[in-house]
C-alpha positions in Angstrom: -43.8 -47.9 50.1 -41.0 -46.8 47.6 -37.4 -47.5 48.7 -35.8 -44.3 50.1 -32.9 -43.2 48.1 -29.9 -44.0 50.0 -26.9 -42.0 48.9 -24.2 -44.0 47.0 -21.1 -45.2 49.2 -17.4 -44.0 48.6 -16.0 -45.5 45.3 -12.2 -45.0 45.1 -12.8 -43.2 41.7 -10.8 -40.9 39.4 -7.4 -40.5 40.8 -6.9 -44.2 41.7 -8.3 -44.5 38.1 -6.2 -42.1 36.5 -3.1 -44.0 38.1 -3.9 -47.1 36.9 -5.0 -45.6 33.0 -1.6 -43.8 33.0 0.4 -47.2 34.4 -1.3 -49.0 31.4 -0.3 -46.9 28.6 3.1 -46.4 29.8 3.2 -50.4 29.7 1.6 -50.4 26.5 4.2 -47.8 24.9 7.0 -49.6 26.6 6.0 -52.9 24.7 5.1 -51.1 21.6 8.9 -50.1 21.7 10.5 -53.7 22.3 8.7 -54.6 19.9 9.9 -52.4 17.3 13.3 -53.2 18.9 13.3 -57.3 18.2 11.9 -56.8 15.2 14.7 -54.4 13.2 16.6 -57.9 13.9 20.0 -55.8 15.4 21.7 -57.0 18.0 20.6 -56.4 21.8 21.7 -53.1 23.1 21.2 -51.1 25.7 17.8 -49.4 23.9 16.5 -52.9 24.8 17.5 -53.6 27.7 15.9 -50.4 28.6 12.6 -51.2 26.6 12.8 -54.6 28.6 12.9 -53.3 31.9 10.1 -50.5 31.1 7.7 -52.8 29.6 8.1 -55.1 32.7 8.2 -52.7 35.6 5.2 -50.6 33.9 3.3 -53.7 33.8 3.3 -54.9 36.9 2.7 -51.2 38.3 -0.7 -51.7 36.7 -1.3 -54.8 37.5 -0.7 -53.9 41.4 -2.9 -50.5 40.6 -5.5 -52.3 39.2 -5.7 -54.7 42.5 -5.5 -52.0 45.2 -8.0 -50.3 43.3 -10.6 -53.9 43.3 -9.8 -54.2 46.7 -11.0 -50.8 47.8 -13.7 -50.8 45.6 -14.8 -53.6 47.5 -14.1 -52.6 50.6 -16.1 -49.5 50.3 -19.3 -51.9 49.1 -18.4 -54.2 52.0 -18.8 -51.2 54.1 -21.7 -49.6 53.3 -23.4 -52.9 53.5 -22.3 -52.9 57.3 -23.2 -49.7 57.9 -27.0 -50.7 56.3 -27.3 -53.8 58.3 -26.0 -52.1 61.6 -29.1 -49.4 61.1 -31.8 -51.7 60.3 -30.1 -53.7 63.4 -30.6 -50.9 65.6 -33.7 -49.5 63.8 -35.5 -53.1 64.5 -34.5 -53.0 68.2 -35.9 -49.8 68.9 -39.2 -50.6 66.6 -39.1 -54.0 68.9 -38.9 -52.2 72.4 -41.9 -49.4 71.7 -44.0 -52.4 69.9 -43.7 -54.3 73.5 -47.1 -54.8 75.2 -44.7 -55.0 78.4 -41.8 -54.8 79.7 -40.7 -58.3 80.3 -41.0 -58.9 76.3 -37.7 -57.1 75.8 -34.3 -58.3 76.6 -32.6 -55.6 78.7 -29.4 -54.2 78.0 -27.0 -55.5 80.7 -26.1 -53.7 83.6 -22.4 -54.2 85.9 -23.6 -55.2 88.8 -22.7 -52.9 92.1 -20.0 -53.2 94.7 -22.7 -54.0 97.3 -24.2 -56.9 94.8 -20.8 -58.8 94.6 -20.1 -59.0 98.4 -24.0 -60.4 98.6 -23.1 -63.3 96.2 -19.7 -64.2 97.0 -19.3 -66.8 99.7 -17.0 -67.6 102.4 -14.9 -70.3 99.9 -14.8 -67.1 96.4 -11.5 -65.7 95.2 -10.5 -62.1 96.5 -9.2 -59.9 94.1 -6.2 -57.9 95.0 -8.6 -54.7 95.0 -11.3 -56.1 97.7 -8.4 -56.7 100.0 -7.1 -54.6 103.0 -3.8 -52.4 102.9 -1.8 -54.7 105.5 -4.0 -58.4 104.3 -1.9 -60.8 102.1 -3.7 -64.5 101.7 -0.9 -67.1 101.0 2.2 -65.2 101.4 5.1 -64.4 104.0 5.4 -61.2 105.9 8.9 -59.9 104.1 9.4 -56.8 105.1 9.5 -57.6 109.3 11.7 -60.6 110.6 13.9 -60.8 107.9 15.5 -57.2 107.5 14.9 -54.4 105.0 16.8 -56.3 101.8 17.1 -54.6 98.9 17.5 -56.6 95.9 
């Protein structure tokens, strides 16, 4: 059976790639100009100081351009691979539950059990959440609102 053509996942594409195009060639025009700069041999000015800064601050806005943009690219493949093996996941499930000669084959989907079913199973001995006791029943405390006044702290 041919392989059904899947459509292609989200790519950051051609603004991230524009950003990161645009970053370079500032970066490469900044050090283009230092360059010209150091080597007319004049003393340092303020032209290279400028050229400096430009060339380094240009630079590493492509450099962290050029990362973001990796790491969503491979994010997005990351992705689409978990969205593939969560629908061959489920696909195999359901394949597995109407291939079943019987019922017992397949492992149920759990169920929370009813109010009824607790009380059954707890014994005498069991913890009591707050919830499953009565308004005026307090296990392991005093009584602080009779003998001892109505305090407010």
């Amino acid at each position: 059976m041919a392989e059904l053509s899947r459509p292609q996942p989200y790519q950051p594409g051609a603004v991230s790639l524009f950003f990161v195009a645009k970053a370079g060639v500032f970066a490469a025009a900044f050090w283009i100009w230092l360059l010209v700069l150091v080597l007319r041999t004049e003393p340092a000015t303020g032209a290279h100081v400028l050229a400096a800064t430009g060339a380094i601050t240009t630079t590493l806005v492509a450099v962290v351009l050029g990362a973001r943009l990796a790491l969503q690219r491979n994010a997005a493949v990351r992705h689409a691979e978990m969205k593939k093996l969560l629908v061959d996941i489920s696909w195999n499930a359901f394949a597995a539950a109407g291939n079943a000669e019987s019922a017992a084959t397949v492992v149920p989907f759990p169920t929370a059990p009813g109010d009824d079913e607790l009380a059954a199973h707890r014994s005498g001995g069991d913890r009591v959440s707050a919830f499953d006791r009565g308004n005026g029943e307090r296990i392991g405390s005093r009584d602080r609102g009779g003998s001892n006044g109505d305090r407010r702290r």
